[in-house]
PyMOL Python script that loads the backbone (N, CA, C, O; Angstrom):
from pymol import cmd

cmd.read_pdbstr("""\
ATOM      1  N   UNK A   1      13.329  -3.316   6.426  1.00  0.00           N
ATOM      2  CA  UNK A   1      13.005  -4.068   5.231  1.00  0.00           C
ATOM      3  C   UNK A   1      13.873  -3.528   4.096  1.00  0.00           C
ATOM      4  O   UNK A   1      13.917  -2.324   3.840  1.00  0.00           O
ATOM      5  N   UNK A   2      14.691  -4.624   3.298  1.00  0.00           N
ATOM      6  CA  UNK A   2      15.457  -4.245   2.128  1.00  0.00           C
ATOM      7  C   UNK A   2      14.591  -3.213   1.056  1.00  0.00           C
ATOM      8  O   UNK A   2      13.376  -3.271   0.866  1.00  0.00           O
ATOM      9  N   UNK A   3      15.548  -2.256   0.410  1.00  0.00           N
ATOM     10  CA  UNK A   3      14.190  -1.567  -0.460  1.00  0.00           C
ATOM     11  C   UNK A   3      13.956  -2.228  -1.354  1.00  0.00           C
ATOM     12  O   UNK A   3      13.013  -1.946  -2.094  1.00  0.00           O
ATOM     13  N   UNK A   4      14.798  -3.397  -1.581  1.00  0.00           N
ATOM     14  CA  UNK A   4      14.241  -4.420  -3.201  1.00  0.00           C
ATOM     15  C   UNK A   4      12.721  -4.810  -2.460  1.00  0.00           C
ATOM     16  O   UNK A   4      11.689  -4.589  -3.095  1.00  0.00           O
ATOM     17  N   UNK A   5      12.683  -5.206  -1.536  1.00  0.00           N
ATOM     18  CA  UNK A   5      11.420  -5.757  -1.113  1.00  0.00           C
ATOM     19  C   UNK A   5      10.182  -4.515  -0.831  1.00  0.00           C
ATOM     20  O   UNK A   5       8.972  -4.641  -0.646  1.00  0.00           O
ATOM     21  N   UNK A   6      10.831  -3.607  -0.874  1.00  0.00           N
ATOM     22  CA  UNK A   6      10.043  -2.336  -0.414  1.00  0.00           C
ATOM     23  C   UNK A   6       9.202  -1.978  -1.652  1.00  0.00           C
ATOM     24  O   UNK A   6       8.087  -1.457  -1.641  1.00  0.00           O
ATOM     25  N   UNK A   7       9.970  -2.365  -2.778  1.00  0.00           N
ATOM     26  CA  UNK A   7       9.429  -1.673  -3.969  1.00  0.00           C
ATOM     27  C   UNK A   7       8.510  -2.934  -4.895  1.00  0.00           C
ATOM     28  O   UNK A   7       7.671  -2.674  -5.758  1.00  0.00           O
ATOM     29  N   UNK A   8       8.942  -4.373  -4.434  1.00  0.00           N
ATOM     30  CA  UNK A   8       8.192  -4.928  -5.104  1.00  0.00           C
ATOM     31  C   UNK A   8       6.589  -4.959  -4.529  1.00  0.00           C
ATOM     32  O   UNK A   8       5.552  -5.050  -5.186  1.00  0.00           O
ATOM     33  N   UNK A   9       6.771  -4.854  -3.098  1.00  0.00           N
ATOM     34  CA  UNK A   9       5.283  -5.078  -2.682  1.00  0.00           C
ATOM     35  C   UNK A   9       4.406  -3.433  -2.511  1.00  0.00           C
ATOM     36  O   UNK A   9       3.217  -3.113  -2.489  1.00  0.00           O
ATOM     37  N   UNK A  10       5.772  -2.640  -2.408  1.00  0.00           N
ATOM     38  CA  UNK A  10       4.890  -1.462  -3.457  1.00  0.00           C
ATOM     39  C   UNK A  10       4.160  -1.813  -4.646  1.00  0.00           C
ATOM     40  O   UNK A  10       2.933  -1.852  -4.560  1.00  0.00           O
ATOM     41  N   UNK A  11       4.770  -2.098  -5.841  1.00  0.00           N
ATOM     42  CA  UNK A  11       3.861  -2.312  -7.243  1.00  0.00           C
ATOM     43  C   UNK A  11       3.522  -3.394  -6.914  1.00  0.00           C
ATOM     44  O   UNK A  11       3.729  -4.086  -7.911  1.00  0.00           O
ATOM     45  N   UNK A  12       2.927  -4.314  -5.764  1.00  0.00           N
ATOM     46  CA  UNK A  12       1.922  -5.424  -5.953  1.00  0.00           C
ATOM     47  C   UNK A  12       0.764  -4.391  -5.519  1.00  0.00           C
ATOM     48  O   UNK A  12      -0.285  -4.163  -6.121  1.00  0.00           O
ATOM     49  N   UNK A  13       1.252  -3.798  -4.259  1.00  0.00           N
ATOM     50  CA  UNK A  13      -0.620  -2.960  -3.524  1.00  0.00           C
ATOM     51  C   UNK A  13      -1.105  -1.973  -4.630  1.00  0.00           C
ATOM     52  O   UNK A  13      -2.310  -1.821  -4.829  1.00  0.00           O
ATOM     53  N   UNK A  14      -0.086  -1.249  -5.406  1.00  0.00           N
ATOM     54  CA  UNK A  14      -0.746  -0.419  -6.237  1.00  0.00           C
ATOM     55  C   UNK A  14      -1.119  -1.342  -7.404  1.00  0.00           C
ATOM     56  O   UNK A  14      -1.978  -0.900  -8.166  1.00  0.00           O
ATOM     57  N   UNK A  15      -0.653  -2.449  -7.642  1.00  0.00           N
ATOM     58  CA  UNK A  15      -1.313  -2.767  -9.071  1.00  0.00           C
ATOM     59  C   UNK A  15      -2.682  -3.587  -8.275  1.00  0.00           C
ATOM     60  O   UNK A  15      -3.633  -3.758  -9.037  1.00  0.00           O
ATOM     61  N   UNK A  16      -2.808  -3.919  -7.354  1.00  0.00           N
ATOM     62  CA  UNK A  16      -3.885  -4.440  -6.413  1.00  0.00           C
ATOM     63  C   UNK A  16      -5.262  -3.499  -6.397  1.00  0.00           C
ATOM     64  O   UNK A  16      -6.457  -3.669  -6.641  1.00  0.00           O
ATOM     65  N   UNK A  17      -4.397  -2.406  -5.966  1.00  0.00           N
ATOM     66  CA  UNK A  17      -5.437  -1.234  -5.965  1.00  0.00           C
ATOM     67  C   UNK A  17      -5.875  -0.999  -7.293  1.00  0.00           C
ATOM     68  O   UNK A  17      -7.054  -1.353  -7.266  1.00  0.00           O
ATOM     69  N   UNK A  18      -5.567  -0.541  -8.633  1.00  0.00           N
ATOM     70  CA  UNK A  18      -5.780  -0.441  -9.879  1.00  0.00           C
ATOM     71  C   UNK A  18      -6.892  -1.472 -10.539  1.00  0.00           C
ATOM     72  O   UNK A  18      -7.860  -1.115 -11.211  1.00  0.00           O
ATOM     73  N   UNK A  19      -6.519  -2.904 -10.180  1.00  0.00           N
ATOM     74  CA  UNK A  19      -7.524  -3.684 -10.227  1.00  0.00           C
ATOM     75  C   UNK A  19      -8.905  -3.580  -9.509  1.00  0.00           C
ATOM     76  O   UNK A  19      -9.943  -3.747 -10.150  1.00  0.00           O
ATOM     77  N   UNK A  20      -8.913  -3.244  -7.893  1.00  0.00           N
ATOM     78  CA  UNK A  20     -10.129  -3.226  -7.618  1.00  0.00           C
ATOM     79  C   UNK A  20     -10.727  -1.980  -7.797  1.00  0.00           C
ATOM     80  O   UNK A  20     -11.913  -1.874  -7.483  1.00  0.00           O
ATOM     81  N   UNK A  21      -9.958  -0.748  -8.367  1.00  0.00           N
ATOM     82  CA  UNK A  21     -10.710   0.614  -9.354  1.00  0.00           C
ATOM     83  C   UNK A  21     -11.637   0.075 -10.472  1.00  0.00           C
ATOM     84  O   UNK A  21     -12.847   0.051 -10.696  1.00  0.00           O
ATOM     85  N   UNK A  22     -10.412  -0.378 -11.113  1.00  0.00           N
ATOM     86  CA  UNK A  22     -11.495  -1.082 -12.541  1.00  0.00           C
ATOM     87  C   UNK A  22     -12.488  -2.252 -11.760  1.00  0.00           C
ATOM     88  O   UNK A  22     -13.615  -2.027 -12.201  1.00  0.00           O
ATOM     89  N   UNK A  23     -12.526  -2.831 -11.273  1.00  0.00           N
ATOM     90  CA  UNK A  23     -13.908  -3.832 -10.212  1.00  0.00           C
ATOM     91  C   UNK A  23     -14.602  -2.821 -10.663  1.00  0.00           C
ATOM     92  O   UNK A  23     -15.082  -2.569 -11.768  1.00  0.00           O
ATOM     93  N   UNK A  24     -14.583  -2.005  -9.160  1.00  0.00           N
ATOM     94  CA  UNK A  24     -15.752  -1.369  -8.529  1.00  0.00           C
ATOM     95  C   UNK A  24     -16.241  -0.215  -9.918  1.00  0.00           C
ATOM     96  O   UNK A  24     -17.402   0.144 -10.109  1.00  0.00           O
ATOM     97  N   UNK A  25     -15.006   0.224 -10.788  1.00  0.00           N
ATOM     98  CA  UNK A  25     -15.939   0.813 -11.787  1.00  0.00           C
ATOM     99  C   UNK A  25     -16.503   0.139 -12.968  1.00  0.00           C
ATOM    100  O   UNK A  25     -17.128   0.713 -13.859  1.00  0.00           O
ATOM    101  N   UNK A  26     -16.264  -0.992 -12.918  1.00  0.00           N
ATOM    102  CA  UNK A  26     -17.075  -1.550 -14.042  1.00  0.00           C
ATOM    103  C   UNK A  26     -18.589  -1.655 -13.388  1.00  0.00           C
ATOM    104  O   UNK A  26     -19.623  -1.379 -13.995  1.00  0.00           O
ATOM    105  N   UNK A  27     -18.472  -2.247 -11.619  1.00  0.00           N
ATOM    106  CA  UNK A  27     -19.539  -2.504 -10.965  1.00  0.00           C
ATOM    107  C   UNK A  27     -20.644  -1.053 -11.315  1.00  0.00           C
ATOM    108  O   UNK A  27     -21.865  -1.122 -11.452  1.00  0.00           O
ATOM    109  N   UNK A  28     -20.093  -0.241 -11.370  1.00  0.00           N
ATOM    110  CA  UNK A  28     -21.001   1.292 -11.362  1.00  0.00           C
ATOM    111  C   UNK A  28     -20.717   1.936  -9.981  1.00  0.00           C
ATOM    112  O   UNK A  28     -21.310   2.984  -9.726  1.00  0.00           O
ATOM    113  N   UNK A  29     -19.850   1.399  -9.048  1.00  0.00           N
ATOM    114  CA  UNK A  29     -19.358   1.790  -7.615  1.00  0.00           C
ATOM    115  C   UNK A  29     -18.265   2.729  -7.831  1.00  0.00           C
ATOM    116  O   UNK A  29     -17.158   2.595  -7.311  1.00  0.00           O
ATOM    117  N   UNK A  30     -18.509   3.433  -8.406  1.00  0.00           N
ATOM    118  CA  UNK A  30     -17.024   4.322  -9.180  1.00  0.00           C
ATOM    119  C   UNK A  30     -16.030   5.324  -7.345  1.00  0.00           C
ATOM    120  O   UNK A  30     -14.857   5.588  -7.084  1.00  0.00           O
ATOM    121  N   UNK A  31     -16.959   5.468  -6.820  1.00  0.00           N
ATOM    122  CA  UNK A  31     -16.565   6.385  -5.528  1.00  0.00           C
ATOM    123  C   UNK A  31     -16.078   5.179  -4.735  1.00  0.00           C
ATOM    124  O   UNK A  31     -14.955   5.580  -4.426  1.00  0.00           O
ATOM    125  N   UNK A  32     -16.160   4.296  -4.349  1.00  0.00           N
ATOM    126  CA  UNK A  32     -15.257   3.118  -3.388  1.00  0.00           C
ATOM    127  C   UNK A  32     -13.965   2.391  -4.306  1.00  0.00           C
ATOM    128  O   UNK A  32     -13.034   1.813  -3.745  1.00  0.00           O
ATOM    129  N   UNK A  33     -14.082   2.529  -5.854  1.00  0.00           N
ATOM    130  CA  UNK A  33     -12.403   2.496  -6.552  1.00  0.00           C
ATOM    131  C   UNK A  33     -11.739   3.717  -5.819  1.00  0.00           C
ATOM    132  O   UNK A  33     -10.616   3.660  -5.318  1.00  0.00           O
ATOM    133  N   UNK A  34     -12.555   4.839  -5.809  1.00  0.00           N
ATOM    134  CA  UNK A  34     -11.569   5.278  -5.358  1.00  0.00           C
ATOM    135  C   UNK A  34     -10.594   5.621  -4.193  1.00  0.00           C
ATOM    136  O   UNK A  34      -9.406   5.940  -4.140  1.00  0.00           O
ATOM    137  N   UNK A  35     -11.669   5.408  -3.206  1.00  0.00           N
ATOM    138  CA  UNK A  35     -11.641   5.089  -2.032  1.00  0.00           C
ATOM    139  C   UNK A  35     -10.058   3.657  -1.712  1.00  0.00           C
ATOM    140  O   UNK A  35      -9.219   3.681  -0.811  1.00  0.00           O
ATOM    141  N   UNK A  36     -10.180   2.868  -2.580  1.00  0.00           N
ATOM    142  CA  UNK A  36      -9.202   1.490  -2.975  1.00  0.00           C
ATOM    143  C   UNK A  36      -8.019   2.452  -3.159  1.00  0.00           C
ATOM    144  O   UNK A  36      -6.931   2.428  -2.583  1.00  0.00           O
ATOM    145  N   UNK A  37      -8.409   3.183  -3.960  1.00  0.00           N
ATOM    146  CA  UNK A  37      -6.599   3.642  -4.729  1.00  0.00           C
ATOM    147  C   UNK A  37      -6.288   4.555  -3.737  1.00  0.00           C
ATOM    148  O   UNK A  37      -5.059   4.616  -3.776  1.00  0.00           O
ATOM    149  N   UNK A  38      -6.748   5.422  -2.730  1.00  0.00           N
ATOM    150  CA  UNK A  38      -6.777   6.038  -2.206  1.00  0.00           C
ATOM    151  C   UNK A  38      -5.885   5.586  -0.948  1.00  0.00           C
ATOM    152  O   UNK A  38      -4.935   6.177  -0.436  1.00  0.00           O
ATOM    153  N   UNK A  39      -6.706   3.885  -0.475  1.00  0.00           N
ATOM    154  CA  UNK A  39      -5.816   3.708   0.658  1.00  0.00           C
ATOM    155  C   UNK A  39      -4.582   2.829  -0.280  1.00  0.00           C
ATOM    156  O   UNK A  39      -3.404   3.045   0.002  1.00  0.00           O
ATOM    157  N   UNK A  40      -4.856   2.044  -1.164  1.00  0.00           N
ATOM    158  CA  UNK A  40      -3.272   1.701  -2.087  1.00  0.00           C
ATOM    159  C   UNK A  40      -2.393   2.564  -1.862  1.00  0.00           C
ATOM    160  O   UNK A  40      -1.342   2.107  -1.411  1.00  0.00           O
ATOM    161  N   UNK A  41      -2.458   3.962  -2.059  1.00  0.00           N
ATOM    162  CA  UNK A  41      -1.404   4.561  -2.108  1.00  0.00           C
ATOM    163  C   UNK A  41      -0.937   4.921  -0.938  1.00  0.00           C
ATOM    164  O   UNK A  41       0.242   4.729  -0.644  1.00  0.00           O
ATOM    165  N   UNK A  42      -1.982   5.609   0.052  1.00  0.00           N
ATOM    166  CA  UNK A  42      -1.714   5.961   1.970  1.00  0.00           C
ATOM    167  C   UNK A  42      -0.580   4.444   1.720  1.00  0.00           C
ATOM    168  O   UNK A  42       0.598   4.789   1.813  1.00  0.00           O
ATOM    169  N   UNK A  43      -0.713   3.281   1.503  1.00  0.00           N
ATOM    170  CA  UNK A  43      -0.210   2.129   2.387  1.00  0.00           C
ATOM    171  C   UNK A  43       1.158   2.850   2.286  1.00  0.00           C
ATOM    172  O   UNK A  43       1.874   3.355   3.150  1.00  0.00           O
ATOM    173  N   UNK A  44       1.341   2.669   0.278  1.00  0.00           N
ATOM    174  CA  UNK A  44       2.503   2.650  -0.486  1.00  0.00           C
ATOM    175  C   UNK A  44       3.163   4.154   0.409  1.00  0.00           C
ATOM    176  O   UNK A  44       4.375   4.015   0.578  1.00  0.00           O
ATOM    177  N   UNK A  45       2.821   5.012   0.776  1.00  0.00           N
ATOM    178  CA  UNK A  45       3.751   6.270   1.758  1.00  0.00           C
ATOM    179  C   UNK A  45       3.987   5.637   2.727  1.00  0.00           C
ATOM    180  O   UNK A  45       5.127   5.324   3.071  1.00  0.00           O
ATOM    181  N   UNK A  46       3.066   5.375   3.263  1.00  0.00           N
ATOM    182  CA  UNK A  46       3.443   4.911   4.634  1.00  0.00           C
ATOM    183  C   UNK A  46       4.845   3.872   4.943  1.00  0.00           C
ATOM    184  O   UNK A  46       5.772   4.090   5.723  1.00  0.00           O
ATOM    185  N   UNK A  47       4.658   2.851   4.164  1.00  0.00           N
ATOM    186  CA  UNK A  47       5.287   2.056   4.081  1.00  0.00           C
ATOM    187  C   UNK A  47       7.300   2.608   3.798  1.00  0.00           C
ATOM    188  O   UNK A  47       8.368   2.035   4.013  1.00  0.00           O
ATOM    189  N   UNK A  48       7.006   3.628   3.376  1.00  0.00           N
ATOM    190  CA  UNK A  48       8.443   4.133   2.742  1.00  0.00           C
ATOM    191  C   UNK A  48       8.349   5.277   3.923  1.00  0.00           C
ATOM    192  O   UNK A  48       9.378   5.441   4.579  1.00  0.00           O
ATOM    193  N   UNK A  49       7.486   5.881   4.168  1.00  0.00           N
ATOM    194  CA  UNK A  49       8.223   7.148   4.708  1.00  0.00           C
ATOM    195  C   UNK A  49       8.267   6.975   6.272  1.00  0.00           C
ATOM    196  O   UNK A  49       8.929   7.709   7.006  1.00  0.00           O
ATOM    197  N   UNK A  50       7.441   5.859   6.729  1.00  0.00           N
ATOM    198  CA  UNK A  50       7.867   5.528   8.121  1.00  0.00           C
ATOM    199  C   UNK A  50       8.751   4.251   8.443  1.00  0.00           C
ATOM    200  O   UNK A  50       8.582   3.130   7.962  1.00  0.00           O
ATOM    201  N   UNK A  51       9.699   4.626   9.323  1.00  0.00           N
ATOM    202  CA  UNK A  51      11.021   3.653   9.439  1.00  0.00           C
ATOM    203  C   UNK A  51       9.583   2.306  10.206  1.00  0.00           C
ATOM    204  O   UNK A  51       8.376   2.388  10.433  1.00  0.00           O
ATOM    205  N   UNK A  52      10.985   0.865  10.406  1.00  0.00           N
ATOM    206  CA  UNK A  52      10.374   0.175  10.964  1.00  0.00           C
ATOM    207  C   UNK A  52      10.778  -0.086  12.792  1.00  0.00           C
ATOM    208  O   UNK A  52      11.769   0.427  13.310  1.00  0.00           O
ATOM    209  N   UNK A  53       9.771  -0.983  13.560  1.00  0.00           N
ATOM    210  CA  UNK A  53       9.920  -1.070  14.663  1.00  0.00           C
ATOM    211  C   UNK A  53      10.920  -1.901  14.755  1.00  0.00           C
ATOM    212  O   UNK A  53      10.909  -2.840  13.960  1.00  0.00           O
ATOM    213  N   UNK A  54      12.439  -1.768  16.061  1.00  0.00           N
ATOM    214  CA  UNK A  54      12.953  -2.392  16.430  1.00  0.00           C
ATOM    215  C   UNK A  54      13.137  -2.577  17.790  1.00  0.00           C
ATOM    216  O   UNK A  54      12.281  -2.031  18.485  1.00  0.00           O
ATOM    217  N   UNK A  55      13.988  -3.176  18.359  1.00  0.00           N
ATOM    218  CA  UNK A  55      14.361  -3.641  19.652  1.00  0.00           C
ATOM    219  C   UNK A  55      15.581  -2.837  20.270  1.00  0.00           C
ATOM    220  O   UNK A  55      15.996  -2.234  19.280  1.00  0.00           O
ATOM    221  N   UNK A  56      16.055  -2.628  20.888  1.00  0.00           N
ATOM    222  CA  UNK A  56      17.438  -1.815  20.867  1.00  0.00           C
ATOM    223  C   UNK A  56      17.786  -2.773  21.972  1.00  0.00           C
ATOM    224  O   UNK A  56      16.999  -3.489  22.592  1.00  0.00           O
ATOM    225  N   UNK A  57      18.846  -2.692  22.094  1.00  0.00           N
ATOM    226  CA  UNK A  57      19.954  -3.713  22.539  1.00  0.00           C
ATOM    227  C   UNK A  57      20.210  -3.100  24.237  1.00  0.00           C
ATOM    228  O   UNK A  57      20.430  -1.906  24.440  1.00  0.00           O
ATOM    229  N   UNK A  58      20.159  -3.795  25.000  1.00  0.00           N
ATOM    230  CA  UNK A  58      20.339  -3.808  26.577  1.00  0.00           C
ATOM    231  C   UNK A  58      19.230  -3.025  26.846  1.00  0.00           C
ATOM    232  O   UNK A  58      19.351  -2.343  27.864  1.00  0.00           O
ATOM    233  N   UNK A  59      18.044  -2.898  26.163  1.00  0.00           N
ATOM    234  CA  UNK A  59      17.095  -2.877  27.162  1.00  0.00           C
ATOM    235  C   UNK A  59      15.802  -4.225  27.631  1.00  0.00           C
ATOM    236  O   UNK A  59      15.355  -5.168  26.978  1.00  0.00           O
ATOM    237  N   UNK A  60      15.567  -3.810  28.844  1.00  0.00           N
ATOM    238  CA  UNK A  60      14.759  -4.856  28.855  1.00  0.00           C
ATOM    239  C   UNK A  60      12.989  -4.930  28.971  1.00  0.00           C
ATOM    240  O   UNK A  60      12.415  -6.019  28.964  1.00  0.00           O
TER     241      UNK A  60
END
""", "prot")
cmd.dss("prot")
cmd.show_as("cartoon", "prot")
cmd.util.cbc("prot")
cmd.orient("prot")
């Protein structure tokens, strides 16, 4: 995946995550925001620090 694309849907999950912090803490659920930002961010590493799956060529 190009990193232009790497980084925009980075700042969509984290601004995703940020939103459902403020949810759940306006809700009074303050421990499952964080739980949200928590996996927002696991995605946002993951996503960068592990390569992606491919195919390699002459096998079958």
């Amino acid at each position: 995946m190009p990193s232009g694309i790497k980084a925009i849907l980075s700042l969509i999950v984290l601004i995703v995550g940020g939103v459902i912090y403020w949810y759940d803490s306006q809700s009074g659920n303050e421990q499952l925001g964080l739980v949200s930002v928590g996996l927002s961010v696991f995605m946002v590493l993951a996503m960068w620090i592990f390569p992606e799956t491919g195919s390699r060529k002459g096998s079958k």
